[in-house]
C-alpha positions as CSV (number, residue, x, y, z in Angstrom):
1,X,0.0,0.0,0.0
2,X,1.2,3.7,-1.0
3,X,0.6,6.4,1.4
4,X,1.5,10.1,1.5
5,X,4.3,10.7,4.6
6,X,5.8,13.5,6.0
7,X,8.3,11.3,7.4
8,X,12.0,11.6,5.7
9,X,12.9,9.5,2.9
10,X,15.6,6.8,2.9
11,X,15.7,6.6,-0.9
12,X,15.2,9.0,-3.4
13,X,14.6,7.5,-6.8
14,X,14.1,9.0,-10.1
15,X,11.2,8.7,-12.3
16,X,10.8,10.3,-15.9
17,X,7.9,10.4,-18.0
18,X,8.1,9.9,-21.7
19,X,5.8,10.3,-24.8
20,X,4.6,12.5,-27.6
21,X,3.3,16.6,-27.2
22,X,0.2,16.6,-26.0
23,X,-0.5,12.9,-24.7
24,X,-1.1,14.5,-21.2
25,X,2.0,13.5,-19.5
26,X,2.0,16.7,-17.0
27,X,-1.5,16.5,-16.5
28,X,-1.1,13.1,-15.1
29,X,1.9,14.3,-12.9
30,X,0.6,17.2,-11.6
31,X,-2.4,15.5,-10.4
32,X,-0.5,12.8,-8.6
33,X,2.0,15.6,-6.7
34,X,-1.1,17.6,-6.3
35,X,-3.9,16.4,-6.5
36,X,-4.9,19.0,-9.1
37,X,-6.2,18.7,-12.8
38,X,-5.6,21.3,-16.0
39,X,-6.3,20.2,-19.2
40,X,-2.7,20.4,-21.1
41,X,-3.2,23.6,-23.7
42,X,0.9,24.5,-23.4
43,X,3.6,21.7,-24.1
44,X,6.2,21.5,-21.9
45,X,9.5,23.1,-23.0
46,X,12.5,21.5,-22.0
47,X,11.6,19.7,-18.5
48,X,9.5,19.9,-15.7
49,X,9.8,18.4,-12.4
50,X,7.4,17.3,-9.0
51,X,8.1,15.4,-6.0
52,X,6.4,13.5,-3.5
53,X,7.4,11.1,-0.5
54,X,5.5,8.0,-0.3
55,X,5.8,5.0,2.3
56,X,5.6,1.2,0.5
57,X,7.0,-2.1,1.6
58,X,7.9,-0.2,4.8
59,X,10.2,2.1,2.8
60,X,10.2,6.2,2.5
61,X,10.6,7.1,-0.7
62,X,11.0,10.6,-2.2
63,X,9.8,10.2,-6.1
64,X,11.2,12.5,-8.0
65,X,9.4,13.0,-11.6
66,X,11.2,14.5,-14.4
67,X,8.4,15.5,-17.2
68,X,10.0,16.0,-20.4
69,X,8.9,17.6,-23.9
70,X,7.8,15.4,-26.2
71,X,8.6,17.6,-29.0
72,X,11.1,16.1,-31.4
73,X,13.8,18.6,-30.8
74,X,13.5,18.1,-27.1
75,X,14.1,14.1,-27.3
76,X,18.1,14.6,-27.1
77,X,17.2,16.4,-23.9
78,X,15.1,13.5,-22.7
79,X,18.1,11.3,-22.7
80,X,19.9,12.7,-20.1
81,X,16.9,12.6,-18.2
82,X,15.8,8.6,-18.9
83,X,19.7,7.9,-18.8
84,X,19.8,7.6,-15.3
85,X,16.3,6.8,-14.0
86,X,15.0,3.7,-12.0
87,X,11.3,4.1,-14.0
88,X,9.4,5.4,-16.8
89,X,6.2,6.6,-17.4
90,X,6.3,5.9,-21.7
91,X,2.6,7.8,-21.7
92,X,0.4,7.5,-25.0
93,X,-3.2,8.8,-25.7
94,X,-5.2,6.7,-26.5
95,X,-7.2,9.1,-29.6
96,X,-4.2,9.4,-31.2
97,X,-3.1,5.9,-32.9
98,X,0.1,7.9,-34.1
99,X,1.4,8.0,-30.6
100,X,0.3,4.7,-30.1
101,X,2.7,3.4,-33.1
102,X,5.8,5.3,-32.2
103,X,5.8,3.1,-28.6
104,X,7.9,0.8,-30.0
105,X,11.3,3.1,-31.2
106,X,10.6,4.9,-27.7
107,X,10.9,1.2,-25.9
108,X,13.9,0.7,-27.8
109,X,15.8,3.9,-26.9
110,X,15.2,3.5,-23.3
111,X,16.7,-0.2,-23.1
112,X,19.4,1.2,-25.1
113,X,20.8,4.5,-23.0
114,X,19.0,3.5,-19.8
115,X,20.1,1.1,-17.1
116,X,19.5,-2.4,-17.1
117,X,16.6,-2.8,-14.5
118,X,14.6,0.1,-15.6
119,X,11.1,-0.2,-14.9
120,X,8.8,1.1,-18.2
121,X,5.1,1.3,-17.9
122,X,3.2,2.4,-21.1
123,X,0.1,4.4,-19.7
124,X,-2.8,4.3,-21.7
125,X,-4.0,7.7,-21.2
126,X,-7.2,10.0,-21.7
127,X,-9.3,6.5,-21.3
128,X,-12.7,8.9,-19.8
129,X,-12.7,10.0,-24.0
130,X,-14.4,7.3,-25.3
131,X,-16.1,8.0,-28.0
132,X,-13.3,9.2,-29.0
133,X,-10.9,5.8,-28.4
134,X,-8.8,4.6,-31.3
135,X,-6.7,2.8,-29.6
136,X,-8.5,-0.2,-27.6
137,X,-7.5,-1.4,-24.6
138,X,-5.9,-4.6,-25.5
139,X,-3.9,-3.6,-28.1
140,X,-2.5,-1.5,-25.7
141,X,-2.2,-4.7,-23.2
142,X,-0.9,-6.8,-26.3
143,X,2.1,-4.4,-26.8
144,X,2.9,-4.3,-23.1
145,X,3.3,-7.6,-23.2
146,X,4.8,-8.3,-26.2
147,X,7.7,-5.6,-24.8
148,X,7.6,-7.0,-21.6
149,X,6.8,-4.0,-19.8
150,X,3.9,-2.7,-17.2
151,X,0.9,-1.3,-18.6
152,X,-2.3,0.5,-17.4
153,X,-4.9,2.9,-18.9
154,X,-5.8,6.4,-17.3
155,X,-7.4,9.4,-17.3
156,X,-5.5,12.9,-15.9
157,X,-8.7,14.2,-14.6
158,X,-9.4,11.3,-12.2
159,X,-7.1,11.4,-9.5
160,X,-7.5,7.3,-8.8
161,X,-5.8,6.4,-11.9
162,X,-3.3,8.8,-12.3
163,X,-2.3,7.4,-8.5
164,X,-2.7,3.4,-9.9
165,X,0.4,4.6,-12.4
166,X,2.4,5.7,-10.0
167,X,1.7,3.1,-7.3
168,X,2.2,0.3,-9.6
169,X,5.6,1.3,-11.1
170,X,6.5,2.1,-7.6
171,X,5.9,-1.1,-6.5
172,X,7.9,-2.6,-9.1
173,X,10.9,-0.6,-8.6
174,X,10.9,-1.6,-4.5
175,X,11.1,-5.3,-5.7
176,X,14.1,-4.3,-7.6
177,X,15.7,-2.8,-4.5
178,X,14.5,-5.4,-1.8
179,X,16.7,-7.5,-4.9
180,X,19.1,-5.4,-5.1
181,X,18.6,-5.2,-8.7
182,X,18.9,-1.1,-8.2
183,X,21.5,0.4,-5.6
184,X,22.7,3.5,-6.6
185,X,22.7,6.8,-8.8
186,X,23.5,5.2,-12.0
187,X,20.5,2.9,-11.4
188,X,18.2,6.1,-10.4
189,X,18.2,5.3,-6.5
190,X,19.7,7.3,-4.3
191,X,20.4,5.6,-0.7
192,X,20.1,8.1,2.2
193,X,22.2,7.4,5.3
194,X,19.5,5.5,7.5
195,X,18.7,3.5,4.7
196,X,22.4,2.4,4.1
197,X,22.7,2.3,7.7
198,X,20.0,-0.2,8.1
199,X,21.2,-2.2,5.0
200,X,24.8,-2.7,6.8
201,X,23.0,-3.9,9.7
202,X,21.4,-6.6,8.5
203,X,24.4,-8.0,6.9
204,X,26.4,-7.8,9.7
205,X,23.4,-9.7,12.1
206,X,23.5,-12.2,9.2
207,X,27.0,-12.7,9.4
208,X,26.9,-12.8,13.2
209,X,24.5,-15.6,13.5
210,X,26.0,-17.6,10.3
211,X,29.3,-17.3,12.6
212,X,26.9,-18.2,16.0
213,X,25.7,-21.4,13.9
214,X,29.2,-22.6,13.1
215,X,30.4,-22.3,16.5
216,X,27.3,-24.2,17.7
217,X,27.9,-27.2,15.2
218,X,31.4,-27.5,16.0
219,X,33.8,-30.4,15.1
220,X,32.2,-33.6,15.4
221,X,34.3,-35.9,18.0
């Protein structure tokens, strides 16, 4: 379960969304930082950011979203962003098939510049525009899984869905760390001190009652 906490964070991990102009992709982040919904009438330029600390799996995390144009000339500054980040948000809308077709070279780029372990979701969104769909639900489901990647439909103006996106990929990425799959900047986590602290503990009791078992086994006589 993901709750809001004003408690401080022992990781900080870095999230980026991704997809074409006008798909809604700071829409949905805005109304996950803030609760708050405005329809998208000016693209991003360059990047945007929000925060907000969550408590999962009995970790404190401080998300930290980087919300990038989608505008082609943009895309080399994207890179820099998706580089280094633990999960993305590749955000579609699901009116436009265009955006729809172009998930696949945007898949493709983030395996190839991003780390290993990243986490990709491909959101599905402006799903309340029905009558407007183009895009149907499991094609969208069919291409998630055909890439291997998370996937979920959504709406920027309800504030349930927009938190299922970030909840989900969340989750994902805390299984990664609990695996140690991500540990450190170049995998987008940052490890605070009480984290790392904590960590080195439980090693050391490990190795303290691995050494406590051997002593009680002993030679046989």
């Amino acid at each position: 379960m993901m709750i809001v906490t004003d408690a401080s964070p022992t990781y900080v991990v870095s999230l980026v969304i991704l997809g074409d102009s006008g798909v809604g992709k700071t829409a949905l982040m805005k109304q996950f930082v803030s609760g708050e919904f405005s329809p998208e009438g000016i693209s991003t330029v360059g990047v945007e950011y929000g925060t907000r600390t969550v408590s999962i799996h009995e970790k404190t995390l401080q998300l930290r979203i980087s919300d990038t144009a989608g505008q082609e000339r943009f895309k080399a500054i994207s890179l820099q962003y998706y580089r280094r980040a633990a999960g993305v948000l590749l955000v579609y809308d699901v009116t436009r098939r265009a955006g729809f077709e172009g998930l696949d070279a945007w898949v493709d780029k983030i395996r190839d510049a991003a780390c290993a372990n990243v986490t990709i979701m491909a959101v599905g969104n402006k799903k309340d525009l029905e009558g407007q769909r183009v895009v149907s639900y499991d094609e969208g489901k069919a291409f998630a899984d055909r890439k291997d990647i998370l996937f979920l439909e959504t709406s920027a103006s309800d504030a349930f869905s927009a938190e299922d996106a970030f909840m989900n990929l969340t989750i994902a990425i805390c299984d990664k760390i609990d695996r140690q799959l991500l540990r450190n900047e170049s995998h987008g986590i940052t490890v605070l001190k009480s984290a790392a602290k904590t960590r080195a503990d439980s090693i050391h009791d490990l190795r303290v009652k691995d050494i406590f078992q051997k002593k009680r086994e002993g030679p046989c006589c």
